[in-house]
PyMOL commands that place a pseudoatom at each C-alpha (Angstrom):
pseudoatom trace, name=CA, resn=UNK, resi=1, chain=A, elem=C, hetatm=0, pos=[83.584, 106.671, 98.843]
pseudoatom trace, name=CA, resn=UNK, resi=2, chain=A, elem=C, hetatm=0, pos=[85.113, 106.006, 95.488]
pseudoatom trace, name=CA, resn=UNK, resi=3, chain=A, elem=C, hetatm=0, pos=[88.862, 105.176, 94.198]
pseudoatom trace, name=CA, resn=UNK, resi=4, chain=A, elem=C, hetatm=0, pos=[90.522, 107.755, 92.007]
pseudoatom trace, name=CA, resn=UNK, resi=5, chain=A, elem=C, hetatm=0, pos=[93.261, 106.350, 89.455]
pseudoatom trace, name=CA, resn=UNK, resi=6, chain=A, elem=C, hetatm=0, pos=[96.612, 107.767, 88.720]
pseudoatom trace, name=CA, resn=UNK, resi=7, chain=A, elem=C, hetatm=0, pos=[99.362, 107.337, 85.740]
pseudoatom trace, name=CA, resn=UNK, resi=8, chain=A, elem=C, hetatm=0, pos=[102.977, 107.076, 86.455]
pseudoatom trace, name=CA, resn=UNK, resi=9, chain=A, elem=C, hetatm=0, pos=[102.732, 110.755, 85.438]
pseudoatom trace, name=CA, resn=UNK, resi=10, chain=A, elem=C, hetatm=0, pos=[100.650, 111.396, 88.359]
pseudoatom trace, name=CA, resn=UNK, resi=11, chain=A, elem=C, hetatm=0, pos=[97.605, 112.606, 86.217]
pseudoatom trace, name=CA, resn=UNK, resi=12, chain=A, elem=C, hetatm=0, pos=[93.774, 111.910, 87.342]
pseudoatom trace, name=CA, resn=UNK, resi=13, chain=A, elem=C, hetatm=0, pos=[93.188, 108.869, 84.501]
pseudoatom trace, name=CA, resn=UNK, resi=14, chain=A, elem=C, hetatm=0, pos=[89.562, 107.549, 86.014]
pseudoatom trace, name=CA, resn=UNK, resi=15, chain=A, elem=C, hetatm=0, pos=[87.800, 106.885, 88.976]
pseudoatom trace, name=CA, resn=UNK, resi=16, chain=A, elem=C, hetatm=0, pos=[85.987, 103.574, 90.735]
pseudoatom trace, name=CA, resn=UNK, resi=17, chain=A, elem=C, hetatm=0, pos=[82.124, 102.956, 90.948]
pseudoatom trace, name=CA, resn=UNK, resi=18, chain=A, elem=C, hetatm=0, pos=[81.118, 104.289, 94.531]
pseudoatom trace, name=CA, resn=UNK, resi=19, chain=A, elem=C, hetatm=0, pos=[80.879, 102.573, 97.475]
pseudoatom trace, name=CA, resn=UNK, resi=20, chain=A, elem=C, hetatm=0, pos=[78.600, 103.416, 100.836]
pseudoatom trace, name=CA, resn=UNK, resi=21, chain=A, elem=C, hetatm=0, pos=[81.855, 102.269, 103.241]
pseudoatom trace, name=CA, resn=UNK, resi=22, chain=A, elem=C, hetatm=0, pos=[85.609, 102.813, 103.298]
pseudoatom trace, name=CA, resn=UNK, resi=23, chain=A, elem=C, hetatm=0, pos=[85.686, 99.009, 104.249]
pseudoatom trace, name=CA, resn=UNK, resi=24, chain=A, elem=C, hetatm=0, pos=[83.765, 97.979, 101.073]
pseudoatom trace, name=CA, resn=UNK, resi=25, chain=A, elem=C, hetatm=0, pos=[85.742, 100.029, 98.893]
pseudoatom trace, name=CA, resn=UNK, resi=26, chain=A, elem=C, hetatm=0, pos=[88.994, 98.713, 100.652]
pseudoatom trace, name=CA, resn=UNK, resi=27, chain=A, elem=C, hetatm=0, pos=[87.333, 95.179, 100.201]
pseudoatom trace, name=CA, resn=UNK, resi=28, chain=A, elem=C, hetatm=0, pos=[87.065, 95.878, 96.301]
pseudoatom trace, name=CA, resn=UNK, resi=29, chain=A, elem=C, hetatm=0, pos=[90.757, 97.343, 95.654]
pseudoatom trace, name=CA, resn=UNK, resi=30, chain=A, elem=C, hetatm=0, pos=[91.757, 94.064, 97.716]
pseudoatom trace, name=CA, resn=UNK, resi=31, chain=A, elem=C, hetatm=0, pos=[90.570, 92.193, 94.270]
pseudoatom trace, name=CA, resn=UNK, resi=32, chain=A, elem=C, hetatm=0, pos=[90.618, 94.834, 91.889]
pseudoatom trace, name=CA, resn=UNK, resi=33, chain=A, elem=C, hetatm=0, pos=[94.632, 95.968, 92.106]
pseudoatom trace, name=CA, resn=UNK, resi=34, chain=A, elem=C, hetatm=0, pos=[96.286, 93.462, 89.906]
pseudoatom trace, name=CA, resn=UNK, resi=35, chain=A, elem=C, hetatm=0, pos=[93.634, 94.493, 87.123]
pseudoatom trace, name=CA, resn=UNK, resi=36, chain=A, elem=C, hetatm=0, pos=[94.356, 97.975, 87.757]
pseudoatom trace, name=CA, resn=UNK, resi=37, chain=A, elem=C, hetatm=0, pos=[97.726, 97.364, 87.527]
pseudoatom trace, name=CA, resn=UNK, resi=38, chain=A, elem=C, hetatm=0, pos=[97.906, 96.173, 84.191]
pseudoatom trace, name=CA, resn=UNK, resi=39, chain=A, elem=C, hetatm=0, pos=[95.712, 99.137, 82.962]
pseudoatom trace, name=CA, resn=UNK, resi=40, chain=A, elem=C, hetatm=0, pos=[98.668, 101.165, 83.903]
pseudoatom trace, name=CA, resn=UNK, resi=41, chain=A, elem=C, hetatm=0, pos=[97.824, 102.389, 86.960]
pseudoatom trace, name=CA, resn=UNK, resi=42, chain=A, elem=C, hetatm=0, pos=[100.097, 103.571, 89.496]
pseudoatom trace, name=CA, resn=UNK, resi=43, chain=A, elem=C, hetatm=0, pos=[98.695, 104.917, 92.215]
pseudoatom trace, name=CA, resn=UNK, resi=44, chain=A, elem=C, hetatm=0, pos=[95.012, 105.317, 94.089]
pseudoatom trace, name=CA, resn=UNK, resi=45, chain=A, elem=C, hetatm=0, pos=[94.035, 107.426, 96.417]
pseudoatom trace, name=CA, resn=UNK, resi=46, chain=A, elem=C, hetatm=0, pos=[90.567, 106.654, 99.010]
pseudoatom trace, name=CA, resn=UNK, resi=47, chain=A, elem=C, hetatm=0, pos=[88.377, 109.957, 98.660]
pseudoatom trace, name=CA, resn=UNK, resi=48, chain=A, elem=C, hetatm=0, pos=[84.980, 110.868, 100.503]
pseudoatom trace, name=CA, resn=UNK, resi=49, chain=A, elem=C, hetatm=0, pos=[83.214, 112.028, 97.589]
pseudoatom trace, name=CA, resn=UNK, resi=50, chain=A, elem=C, hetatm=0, pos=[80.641, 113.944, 98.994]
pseudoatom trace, name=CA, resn=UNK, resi=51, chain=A, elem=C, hetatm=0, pos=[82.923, 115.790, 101.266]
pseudoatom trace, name=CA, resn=UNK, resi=52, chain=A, elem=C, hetatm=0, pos=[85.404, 115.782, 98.174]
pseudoatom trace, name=CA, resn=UNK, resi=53, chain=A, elem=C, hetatm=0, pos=[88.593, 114.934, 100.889]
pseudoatom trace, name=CA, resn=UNK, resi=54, chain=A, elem=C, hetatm=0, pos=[90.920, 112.277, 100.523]
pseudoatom trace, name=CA, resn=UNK, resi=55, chain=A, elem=C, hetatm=0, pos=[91.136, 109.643, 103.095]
pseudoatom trace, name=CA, resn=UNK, resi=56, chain=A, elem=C, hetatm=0, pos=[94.606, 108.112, 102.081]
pseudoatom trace, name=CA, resn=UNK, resi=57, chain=A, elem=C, hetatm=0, pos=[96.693, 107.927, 98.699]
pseudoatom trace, name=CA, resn=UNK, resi=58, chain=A, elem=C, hetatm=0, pos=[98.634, 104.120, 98.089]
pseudoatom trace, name=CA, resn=UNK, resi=59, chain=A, elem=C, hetatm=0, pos=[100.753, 102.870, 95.423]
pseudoatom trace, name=CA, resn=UNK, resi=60, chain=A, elem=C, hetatm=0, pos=[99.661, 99.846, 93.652]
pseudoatom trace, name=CA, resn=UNK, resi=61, chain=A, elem=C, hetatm=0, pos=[103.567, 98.268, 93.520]
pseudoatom trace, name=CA, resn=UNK, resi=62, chain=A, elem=C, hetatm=0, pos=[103.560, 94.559, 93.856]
pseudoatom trace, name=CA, resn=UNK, resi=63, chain=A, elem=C, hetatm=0, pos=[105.450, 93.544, 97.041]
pseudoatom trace, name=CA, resn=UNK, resi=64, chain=A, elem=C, hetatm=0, pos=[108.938, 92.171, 96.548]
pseudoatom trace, name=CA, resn=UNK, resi=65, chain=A, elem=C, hetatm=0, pos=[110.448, 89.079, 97.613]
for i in range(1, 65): cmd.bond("trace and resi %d" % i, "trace and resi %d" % (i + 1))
show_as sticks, trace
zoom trace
């Protein structure tokens, strides 16, 4: 499992260090997301690298309110 990053012009900018679990890799975006963030990244997507499909995309928007 690994995170791919996305610009605000939806382009492939970089990808995470890989993780054995979706529930590690969720675990790291939990902390890693504000960093992200400010590196200009707007969205991530959740892929299954050696089956090369994507498990979910998610923006990286701070919650309002």
């Amino acid at each position: 499992m690994a995170w791919r990053y996305f610009d605000r012009s939806d382009r492939l900018v970089g990808e995470s260090e890989r993780f054995e679990h979706a529930e590690a890799a969720e675990e790291w975006m939990a902390a890693a997301w504000s960093e992200l963030r400010e590196r200009g990244i707007e969205e991530v997507e959740l892929v299954d690298v050696e089956r090369d499909e994507v498990s979910y995309r998610m923006a990286l928007s701070e919650s309002e309110g």
